[in-house]
Biotite code that builds the C-alpha atoms (Angstrom):
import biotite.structure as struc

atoms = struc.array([
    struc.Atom([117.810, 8.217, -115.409], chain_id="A", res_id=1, res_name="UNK", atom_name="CA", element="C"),
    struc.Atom([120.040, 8.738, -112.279], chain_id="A", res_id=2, res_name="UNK", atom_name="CA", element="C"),
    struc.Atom([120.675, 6.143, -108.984], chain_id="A", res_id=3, res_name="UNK", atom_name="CA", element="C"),
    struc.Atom([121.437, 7.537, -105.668], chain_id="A", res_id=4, res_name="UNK", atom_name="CA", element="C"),
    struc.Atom([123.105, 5.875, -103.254], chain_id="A", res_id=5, res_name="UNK", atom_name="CA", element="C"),
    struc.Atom([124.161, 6.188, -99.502], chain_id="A", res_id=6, res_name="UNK", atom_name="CA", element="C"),
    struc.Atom([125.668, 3.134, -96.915], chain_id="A", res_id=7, res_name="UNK", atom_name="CA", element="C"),
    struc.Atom([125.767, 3.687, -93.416], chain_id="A", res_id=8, res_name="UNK", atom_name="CA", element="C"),
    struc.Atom([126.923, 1.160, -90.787], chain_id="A", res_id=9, res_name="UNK", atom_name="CA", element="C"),
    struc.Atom([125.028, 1.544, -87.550], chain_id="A", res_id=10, res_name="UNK", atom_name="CA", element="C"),
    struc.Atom([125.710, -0.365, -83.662], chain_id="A", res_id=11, res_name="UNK", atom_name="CA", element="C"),
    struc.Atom([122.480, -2.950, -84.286], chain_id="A", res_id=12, res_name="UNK", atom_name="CA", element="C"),
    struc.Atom([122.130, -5.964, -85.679], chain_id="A", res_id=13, res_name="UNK", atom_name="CA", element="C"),
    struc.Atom([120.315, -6.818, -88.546], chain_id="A", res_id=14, res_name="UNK", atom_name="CA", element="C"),
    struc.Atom([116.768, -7.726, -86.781], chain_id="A", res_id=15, res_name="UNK", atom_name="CA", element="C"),
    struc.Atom([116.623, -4.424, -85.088], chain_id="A", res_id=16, res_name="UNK", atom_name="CA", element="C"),
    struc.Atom([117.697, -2.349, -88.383], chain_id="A", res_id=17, res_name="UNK", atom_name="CA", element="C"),
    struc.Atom([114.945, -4.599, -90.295], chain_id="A", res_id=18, res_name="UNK", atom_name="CA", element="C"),
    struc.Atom([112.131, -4.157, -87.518], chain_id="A", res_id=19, res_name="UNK", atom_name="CA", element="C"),
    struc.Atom([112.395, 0.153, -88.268], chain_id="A", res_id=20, res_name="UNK", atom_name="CA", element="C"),
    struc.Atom([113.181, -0.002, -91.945], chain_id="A", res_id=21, res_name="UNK", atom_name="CA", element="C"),
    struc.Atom([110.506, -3.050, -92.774], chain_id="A", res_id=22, res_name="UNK", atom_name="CA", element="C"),
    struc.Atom([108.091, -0.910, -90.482], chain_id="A", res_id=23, res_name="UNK", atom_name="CA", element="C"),
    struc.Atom([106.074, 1.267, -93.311], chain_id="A", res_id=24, res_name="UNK", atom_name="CA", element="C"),
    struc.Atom([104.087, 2.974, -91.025], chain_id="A", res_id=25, res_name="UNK", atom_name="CA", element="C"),
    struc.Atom([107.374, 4.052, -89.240], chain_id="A", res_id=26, res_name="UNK", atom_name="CA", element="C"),
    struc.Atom([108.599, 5.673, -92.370], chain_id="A", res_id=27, res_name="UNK", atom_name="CA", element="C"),
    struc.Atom([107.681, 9.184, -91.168], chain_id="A", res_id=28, res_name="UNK", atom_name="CA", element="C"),
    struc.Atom([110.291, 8.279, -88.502], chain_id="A", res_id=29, res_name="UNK", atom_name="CA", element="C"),
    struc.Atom([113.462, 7.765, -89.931], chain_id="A", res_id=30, res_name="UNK", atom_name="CA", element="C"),
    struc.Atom([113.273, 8.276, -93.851], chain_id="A", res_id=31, res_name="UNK", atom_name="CA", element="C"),
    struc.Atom([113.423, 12.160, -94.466], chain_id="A", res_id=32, res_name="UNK", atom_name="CA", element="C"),
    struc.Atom([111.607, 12.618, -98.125], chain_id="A", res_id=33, res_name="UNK", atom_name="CA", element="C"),
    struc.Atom([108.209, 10.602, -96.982], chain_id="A", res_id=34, res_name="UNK", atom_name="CA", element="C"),
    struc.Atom([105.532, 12.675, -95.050], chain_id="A", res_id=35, res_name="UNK", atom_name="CA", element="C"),
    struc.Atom([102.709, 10.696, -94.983], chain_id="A", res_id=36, res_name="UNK", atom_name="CA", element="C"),
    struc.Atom([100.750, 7.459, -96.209], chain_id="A", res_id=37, res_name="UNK", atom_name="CA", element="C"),
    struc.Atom([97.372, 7.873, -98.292], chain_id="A", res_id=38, res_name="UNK", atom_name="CA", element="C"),
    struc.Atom([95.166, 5.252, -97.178], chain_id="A", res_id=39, res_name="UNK", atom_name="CA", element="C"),
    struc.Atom([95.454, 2.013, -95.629], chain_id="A", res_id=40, res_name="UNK", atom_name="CA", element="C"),
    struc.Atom([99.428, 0.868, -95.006], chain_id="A", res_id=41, res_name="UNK", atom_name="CA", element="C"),
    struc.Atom([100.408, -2.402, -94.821], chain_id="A", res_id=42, res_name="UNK", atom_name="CA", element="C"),
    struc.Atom([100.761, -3.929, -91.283], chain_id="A", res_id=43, res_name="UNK", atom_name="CA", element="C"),
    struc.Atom([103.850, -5.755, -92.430], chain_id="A", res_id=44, res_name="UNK", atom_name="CA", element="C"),
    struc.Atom([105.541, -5.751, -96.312], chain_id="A", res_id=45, res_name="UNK", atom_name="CA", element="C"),
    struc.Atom([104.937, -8.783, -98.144], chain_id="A", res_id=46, res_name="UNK", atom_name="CA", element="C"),
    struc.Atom([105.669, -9.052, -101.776], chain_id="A", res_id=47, res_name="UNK", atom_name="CA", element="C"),
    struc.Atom([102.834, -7.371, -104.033], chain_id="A", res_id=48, res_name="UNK", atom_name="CA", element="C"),
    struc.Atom([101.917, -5.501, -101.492], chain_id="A", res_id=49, res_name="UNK", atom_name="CA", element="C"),
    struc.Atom([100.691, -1.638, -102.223], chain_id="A", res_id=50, res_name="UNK", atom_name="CA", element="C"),
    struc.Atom([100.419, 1.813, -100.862], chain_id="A", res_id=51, res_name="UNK", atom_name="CA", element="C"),
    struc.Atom([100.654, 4.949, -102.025], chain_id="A", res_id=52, res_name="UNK", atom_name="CA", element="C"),
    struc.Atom([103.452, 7.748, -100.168], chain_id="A", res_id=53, res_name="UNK", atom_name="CA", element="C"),
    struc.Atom([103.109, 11.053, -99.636], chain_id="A", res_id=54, res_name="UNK", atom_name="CA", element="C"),
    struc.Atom([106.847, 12.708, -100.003], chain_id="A", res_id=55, res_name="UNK", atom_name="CA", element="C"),
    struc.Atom([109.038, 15.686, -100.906], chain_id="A", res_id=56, res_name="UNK", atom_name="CA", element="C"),
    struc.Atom([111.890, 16.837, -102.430], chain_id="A", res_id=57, res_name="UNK", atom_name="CA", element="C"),
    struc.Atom([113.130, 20.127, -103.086], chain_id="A", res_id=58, res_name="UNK", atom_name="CA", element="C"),
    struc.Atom([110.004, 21.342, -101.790], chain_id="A", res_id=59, res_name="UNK", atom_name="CA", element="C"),
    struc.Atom([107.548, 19.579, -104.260], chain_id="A", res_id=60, res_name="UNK", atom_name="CA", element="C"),
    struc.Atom([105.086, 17.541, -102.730], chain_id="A", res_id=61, res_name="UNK", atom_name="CA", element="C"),
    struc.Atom([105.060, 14.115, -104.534], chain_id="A", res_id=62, res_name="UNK", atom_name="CA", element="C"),
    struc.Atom([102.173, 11.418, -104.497], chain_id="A", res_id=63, res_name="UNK", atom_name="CA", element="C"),
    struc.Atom([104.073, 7.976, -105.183], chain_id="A", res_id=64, res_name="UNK", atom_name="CA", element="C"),
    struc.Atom([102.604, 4.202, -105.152], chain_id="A", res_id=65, res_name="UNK", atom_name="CA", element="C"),
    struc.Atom([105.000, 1.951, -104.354], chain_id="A", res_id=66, res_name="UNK", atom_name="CA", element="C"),
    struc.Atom([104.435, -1.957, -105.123], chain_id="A", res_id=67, res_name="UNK", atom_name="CA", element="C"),
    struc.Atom([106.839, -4.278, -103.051], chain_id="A", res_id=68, res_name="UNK", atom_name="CA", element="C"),
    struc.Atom([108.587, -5.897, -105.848], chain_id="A", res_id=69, res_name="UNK", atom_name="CA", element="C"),
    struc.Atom([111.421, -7.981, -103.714], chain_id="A", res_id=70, res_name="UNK", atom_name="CA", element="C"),
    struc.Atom([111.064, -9.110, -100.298], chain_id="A", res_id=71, res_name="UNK", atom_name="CA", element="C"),
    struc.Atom([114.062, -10.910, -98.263], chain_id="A", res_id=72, res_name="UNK", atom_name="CA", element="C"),
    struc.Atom([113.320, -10.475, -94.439], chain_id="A", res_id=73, res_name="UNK", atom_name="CA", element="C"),
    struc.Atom([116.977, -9.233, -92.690], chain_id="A", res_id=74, res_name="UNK", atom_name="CA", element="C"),
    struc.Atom([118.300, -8.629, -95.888], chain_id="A", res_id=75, res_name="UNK", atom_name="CA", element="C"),
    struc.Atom([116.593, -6.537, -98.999], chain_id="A", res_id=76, res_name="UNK", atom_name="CA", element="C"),
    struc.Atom([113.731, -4.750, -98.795], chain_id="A", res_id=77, res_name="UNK", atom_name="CA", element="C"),
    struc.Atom([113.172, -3.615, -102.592], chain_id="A", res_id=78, res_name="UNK", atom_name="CA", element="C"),
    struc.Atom([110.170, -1.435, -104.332], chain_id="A", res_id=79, res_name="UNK", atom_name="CA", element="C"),
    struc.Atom([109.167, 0.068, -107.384], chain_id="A", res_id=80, res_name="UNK", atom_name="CA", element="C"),
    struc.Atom([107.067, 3.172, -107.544], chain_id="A", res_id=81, res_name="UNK", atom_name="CA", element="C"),
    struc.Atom([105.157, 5.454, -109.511], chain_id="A", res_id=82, res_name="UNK", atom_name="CA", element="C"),
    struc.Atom([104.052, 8.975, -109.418], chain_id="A", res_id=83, res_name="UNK", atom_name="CA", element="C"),
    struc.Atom([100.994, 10.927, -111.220], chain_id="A", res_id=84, res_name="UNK", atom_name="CA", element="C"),
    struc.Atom([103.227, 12.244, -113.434], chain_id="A", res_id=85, res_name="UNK", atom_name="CA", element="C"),
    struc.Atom([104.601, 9.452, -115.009], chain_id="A", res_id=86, res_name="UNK", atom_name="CA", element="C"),
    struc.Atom([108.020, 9.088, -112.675], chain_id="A", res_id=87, res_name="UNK", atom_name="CA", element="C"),
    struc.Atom([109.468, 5.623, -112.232], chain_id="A", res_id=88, res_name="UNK", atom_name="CA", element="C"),
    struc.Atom([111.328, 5.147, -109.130], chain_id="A", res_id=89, res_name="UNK", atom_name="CA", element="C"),
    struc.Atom([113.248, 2.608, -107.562], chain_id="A", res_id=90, res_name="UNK", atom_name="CA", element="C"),
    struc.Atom([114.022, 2.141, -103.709], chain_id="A", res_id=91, res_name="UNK", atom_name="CA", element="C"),
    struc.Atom([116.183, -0.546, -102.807], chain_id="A", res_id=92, res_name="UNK", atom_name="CA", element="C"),
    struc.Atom([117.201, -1.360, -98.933], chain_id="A", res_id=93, res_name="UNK", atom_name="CA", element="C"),
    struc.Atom([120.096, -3.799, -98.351], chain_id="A", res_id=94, res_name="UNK", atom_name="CA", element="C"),
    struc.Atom([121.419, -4.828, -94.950], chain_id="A", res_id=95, res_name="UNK", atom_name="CA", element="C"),
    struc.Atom([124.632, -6.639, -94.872], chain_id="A", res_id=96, res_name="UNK", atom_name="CA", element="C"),
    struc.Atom([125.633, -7.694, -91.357], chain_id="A", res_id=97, res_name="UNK", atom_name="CA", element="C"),
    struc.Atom([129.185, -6.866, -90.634], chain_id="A", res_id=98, res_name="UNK", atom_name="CA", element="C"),
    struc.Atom([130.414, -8.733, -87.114], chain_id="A", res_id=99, res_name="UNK", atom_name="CA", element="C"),
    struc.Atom([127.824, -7.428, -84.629], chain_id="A", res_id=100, res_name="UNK", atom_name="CA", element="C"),
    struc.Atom([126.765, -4.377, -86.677], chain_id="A", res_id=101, res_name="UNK", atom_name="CA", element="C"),
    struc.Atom([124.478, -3.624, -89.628], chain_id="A", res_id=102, res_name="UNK", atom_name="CA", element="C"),
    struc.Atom([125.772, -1.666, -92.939], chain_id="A", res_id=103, res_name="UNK", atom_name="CA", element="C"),
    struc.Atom([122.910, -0.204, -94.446], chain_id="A", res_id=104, res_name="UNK", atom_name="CA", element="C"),
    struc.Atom([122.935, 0.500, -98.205], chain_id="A", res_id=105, res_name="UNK", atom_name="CA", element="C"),
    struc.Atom([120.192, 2.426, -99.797], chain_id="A", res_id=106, res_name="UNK", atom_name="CA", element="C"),
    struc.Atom([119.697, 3.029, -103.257], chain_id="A", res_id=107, res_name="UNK", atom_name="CA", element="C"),
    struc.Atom([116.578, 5.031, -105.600], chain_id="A", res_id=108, res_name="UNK", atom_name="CA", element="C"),
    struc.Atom([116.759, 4.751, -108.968], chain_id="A", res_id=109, res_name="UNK", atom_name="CA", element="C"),
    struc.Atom([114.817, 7.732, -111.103], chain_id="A", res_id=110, res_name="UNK", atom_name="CA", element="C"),
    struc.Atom([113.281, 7.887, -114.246], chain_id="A", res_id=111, res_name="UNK", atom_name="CA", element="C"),
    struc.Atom([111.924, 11.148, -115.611], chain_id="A", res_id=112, res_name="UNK", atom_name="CA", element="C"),
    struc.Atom([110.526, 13.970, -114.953], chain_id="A", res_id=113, res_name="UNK", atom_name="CA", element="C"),
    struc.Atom([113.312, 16.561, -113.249], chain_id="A", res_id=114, res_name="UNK", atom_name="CA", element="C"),
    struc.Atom([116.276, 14.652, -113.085], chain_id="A", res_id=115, res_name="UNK", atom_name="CA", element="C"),
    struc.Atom([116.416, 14.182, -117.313], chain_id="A", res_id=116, res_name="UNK", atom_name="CA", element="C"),
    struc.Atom([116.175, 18.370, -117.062], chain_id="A", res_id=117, res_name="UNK", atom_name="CA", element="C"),
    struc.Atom([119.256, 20.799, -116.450], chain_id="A", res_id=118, res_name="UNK", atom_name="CA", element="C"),
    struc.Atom([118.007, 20.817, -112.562], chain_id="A", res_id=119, res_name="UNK", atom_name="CA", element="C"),
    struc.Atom([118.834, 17.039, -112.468], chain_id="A", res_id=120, res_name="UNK", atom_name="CA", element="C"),
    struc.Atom([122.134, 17.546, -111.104], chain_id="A", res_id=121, res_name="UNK", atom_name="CA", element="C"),
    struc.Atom([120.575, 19.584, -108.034], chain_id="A", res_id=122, res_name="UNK", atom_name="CA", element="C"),
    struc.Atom([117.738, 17.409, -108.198], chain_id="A", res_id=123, res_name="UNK", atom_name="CA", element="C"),
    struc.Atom([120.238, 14.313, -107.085], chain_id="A", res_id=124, res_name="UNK", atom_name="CA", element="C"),
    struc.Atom([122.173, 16.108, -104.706], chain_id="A", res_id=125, res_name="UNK", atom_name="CA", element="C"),
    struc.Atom([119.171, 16.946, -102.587], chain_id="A", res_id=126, res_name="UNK", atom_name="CA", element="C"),
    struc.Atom([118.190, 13.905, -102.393], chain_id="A", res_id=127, res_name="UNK", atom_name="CA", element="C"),
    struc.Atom([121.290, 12.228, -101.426], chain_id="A", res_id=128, res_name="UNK", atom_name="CA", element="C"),
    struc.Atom([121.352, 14.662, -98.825], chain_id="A", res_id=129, res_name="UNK", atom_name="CA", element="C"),
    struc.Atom([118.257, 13.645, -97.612], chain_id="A", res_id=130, res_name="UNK", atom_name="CA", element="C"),
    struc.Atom([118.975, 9.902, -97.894], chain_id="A", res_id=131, res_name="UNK", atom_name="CA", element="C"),
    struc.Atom([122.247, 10.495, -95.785], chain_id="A", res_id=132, res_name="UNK", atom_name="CA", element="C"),
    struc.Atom([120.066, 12.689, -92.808], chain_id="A", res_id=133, res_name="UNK", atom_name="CA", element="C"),
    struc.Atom([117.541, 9.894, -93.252], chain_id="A", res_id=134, res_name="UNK", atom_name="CA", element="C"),
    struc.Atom([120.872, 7.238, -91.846], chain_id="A", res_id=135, res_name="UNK", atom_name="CA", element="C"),
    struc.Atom([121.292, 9.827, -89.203], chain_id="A", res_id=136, res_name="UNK", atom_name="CA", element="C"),
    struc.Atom([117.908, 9.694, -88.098], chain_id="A", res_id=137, res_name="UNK", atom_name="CA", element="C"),
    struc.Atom([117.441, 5.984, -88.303], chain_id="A", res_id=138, res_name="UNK", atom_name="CA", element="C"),
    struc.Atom([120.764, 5.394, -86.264], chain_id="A", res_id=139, res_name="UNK", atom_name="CA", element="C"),
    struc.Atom([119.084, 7.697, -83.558], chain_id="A", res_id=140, res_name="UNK", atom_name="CA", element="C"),
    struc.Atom([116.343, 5.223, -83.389], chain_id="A", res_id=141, res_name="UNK", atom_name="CA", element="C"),
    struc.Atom([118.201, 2.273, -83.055], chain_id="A", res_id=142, res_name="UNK", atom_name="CA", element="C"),
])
């Protein structure tokens, strides 16, 4: 099992961060690992709700289906997921207001598959990578 995590602070407040990150349809926008949704997506999270991501890392295309397990408009956004190989995954979305800004902290939580193998260790600096590109690119859109 491994957790990555990544916290950027960006010039919006907490509304505006929310409205992009809540936004599942804008994930191909911002969040650098997802590519695509299979199916019908959500108009707006709620908890329970269900829908299965197309994403990559290191160049493997992943199918994942995530459940919304925790749901705390302008605050936590937090799912659990799945893949077809028997991955458990956690993403976790926290916004903390700080004065008239927004610190974003983002954490996934892995268990199985390549990160328990010898690659694990690249395996979780990729991704951080990619969760730190993913701030970049959200803070453009805000």
């Amino acid at each position: 099992m491994a957790t990555v995590k990544t916290t950027a602070t960006f010039d919006a407040t907490p509304d505006k961060v929310w409205a992009v990150v809540s936004d599942l349809p804008r994930w191909g926008e911002w969040l650098v690992i997802h590519r695509s949704w299979q199916g019908d997506v959500p108009a707006s999270v709620s908890a329970g709700a269900v829908a299965t991501a197309n994403a990559n890392v290191m160049n493997m295309p992943i199918a994942i289906e995530w459940t919304v397990d925790n749901l705390s408009p302008l605050h936590r956004l937090a799912m659990s997921g799945k893949t077809r190989a028997g991955i458990l995954l956690s993403l976790r979305l926290d916004l903390v207001p700080v004065d008239d800004r927004t610190r974003l902290d983002i954490e996934i939580v892995i268990n199985g598959g390549m990160i328990d193998s010898p690659m694990g260790g690249i395996f979780r600096k990729t991704l951080t990578g990619a969760l730190d590109k993913s701030s970049r690119r959200l803070g453009a859109l805000l």
